[in-house]
C-alpha positions as CSV (number, residue, x, y, z in Angstrom):
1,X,0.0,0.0,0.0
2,X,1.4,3.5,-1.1
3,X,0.4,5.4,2.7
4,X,1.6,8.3,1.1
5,X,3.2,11.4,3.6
6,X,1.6,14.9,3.8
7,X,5.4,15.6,3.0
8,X,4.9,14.6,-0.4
9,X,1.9,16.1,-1.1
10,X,3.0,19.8,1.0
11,X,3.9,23.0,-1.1
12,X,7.1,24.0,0.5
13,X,7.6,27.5,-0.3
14,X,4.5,29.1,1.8
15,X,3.2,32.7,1.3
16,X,2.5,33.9,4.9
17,X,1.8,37.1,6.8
18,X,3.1,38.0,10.7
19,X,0.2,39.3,12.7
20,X,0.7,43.4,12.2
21,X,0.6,42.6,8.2
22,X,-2.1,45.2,7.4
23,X,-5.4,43.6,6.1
24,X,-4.8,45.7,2.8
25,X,-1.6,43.6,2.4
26,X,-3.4,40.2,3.2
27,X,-5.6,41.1,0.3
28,X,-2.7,41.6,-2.3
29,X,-0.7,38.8,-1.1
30,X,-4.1,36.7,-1.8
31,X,-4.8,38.1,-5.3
32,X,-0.7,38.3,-6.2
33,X,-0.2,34.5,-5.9
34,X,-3.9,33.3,-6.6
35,X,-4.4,32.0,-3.4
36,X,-7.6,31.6,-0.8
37,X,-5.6,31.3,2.2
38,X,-2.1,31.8,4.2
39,X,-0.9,31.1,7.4
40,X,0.1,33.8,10.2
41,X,3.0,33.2,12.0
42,X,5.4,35.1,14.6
43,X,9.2,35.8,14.6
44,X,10.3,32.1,15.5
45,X,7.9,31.1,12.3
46,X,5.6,29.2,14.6
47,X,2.3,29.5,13.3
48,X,-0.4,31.9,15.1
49,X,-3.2,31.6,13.1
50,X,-4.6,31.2,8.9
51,X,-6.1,34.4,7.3
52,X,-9.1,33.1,4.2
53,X,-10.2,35.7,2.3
54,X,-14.0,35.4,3.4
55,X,-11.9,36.7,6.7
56,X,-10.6,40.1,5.2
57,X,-12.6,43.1,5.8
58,X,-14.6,44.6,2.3
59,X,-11.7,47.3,0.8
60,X,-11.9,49.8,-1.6
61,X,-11.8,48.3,-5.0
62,X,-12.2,44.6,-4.2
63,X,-13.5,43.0,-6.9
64,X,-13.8,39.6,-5.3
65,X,-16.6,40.9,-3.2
66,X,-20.5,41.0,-4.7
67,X,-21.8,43.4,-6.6
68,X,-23.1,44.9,-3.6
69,X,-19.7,45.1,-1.9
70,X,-20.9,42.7,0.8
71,X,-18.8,39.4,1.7
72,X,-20.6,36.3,0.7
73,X,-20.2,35.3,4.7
74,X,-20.6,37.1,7.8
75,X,-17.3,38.9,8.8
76,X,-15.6,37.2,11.8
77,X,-16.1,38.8,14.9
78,X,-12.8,41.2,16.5
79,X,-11.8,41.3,19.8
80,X,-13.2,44.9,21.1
81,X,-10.4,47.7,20.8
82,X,-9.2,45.8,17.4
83,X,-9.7,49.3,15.7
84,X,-12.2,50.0,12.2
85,X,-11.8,47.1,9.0
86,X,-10.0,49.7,7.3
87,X,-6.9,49.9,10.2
88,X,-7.4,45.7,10.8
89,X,-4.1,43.4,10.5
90,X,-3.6,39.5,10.4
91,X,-3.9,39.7,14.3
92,X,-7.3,40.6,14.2
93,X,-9.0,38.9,11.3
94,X,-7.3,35.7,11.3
95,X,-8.9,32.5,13.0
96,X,-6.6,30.9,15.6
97,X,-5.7,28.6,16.5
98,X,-4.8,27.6,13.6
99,X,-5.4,23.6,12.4
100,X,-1.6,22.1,11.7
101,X,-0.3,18.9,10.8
102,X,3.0,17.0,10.7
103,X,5.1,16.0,7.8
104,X,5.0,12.5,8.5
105,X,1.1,12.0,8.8
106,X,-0.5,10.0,6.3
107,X,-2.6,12.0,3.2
108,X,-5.4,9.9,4.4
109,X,-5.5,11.3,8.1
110,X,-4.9,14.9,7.2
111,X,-8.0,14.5,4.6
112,X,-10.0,13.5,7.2
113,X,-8.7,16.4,10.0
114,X,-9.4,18.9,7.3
115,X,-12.8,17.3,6.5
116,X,-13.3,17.2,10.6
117,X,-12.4,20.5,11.1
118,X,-14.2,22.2,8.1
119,X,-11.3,23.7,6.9
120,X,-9.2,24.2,3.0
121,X,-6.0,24.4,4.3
122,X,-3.0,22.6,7.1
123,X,-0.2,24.4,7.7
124,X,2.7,21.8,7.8
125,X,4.7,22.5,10.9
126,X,8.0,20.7,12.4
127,X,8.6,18.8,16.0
128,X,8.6,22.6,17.0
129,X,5.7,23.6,15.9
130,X,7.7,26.3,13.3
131,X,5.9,26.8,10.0
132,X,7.5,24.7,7.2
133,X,5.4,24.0,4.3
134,X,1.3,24.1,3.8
135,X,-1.1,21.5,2.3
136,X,-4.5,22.4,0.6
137,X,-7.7,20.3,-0.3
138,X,-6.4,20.3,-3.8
139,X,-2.6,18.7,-2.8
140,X,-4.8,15.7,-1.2
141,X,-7.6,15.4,-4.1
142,X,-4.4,14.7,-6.2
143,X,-4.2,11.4,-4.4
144,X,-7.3,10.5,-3.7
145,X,-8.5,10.6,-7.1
146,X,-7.2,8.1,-8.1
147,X,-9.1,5.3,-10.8
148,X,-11.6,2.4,-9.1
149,X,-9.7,-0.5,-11.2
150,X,-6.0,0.8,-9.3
151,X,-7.9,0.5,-6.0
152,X,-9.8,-2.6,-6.7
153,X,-6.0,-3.7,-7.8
154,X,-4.5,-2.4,-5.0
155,X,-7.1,-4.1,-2.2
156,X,-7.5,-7.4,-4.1
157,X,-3.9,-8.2,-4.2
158,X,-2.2,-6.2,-1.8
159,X,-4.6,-6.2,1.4
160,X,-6.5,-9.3,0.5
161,X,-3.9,-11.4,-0.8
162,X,-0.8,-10.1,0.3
163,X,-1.8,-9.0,4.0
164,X,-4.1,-11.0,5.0
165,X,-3.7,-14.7,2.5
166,X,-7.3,-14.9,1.1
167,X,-7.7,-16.8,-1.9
168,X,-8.6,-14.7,-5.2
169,X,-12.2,-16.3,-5.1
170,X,-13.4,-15.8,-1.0
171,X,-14.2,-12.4,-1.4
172,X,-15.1,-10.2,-4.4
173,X,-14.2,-6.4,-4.6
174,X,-16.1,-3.8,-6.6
175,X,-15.3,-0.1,-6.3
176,X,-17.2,2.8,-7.6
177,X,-15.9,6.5,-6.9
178,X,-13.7,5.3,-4.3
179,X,-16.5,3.4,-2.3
180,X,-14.8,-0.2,-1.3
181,X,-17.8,-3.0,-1.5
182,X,-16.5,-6.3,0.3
183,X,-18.1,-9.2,-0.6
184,X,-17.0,-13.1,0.7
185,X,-16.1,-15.5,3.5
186,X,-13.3,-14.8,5.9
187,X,-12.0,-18.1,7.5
188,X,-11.8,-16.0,11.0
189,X,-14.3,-13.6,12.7
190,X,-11.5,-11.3,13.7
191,X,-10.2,-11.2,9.6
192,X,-13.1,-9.1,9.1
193,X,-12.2,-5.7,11.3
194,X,-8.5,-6.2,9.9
195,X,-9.5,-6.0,6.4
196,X,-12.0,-3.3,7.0
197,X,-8.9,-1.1,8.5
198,X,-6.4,-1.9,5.9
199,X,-8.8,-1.3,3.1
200,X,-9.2,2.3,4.7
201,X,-6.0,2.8,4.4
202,X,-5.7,2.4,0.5
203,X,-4.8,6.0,-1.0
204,X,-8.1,6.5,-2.9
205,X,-10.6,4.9,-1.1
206,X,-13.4,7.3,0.5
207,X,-15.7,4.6,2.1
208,X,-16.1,0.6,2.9
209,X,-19.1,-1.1,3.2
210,X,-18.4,-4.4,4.4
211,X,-20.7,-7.7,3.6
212,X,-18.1,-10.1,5.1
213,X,-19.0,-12.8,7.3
214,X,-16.4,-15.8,9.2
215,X,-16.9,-19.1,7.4
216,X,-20.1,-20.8,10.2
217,X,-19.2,-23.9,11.8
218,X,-16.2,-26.1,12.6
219,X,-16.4,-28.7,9.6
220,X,-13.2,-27.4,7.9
221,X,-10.3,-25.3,7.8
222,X,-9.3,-22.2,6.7
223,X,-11.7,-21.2,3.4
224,X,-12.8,-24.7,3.0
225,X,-9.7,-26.5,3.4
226,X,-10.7,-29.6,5.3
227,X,-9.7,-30.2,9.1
228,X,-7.0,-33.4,9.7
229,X,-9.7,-36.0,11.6
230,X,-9.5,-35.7,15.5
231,X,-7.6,-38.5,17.3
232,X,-9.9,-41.4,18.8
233,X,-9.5,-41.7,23.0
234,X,-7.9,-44.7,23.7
235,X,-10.7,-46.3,25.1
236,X,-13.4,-45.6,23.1
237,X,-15.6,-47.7,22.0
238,X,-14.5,-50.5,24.3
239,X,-16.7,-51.3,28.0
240,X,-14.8,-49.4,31.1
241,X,-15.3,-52.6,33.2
242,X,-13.5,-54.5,30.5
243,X,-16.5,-56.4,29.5
């Protein structure tokens, strides 16, 4: 299975503001290098917070605003004593604490974080918390859209086969969008939960719906394979008293 890193999915060179970056500023930085979003972050570069433009105050000329020169969302609220939109910086637009993730997580857990958290954007920060790279919901679509037949591939042989030795005809595997179906007889009750999890961890898949079930009863062996016959007691069949 690929597990693939946020580290190889991250944009390393970030665009970022420090809190007293004037709101003005936020806005050019935003429409400069055609982004929605950067992080905040103070003079050791740890990260204080992530400015979006729904976040930035309507300015003079703004064409990204509607017609009306209204946001499309409520503005965030400001501490009291924050000053007009006109004199706001970074500090007091920007929502904090910021969401951040590690270099090292899987794709697959920072999707889920972001999708948890409601948010487009991670900054990437190291062991210190210091700001050093930024994934978006894009940088993570570009993994997880990946075609059904390299999944069904990928959890047929690899976490069916490979990880757990089921025989190419115990269970069957259809994918559609990156839904996992799985289908079949698992010689062991506790197979099932292990092949759940490991098909979740597939780069690509979005969902499992499991119809697995342990092969019933005792009469054989692992998918089918028949059981050696048990050993006869010594004595059986014969009279205890000898007779």
């Amino acid at each position: 299975m690929q597990n693939r890193t946020v580290a190889e999915v991250m944009t390393w060179e970030v665009v970022q503001a420090r809190p007293d970056t004037p709101a003005q500023e936020l806005a050019r930085l935003l429409d400069v290098h055609r982004i929605s979003g950067l992080p905040v972050v103070d003079g050791d570069d740890k990260v204080m917070g992530v400015v979006s433009r729904t976040d930035l105050p309507a300015l003079p000329g703004d064409r990204s605003r509607s017609p009306a020169g209204r946001l499309p969302h409520p503005a965030p609220r400001r501490p009291p004593g924050t000053g007009t939109p006109g004199g706001a910086t970074a500090r007091d637009v920007m929502t904090t604490p910021a969401v951040t993730v590690h270099p090292e997580h899987r794709v697959a857990d920072a999707a889920r974080l972001m999708q948890r958290r409601h948010v487009d954007r991670l900054p990437v920060v190291d062991e210190e918390d210091r700001l050093i790279g930024i994934t978006t919901r894009r940088d993570l679509l570009r993994v997880f859209l990946r075609p059904d037949e390299q999944i069904l591939v990928e959890v047929a042989g690899e976490v069916l086969g490979r990880a757990l030795g089921v025989p190419p005809d115990a269970v069957r595997v259809s994918v559609r969008d990156g839904l996992v179906t799985l289908r079949g007889t698992l010689a062991h009750e506790d197979d099932i939960p292990a092949a759940i999890g490991l098909t979740w961890r597939v780069d690509g898949v979005v969902g499992v719906v499991s119809r697995l079930v342990p092969r019933a009863g005792d009469g054989g062996g692992p998918y089918g394979e028949p059981l050696p016959p048990a050993p006869h007691p010594p004595d059986e069949g014969r009279d205890r008293t000898g007779s």
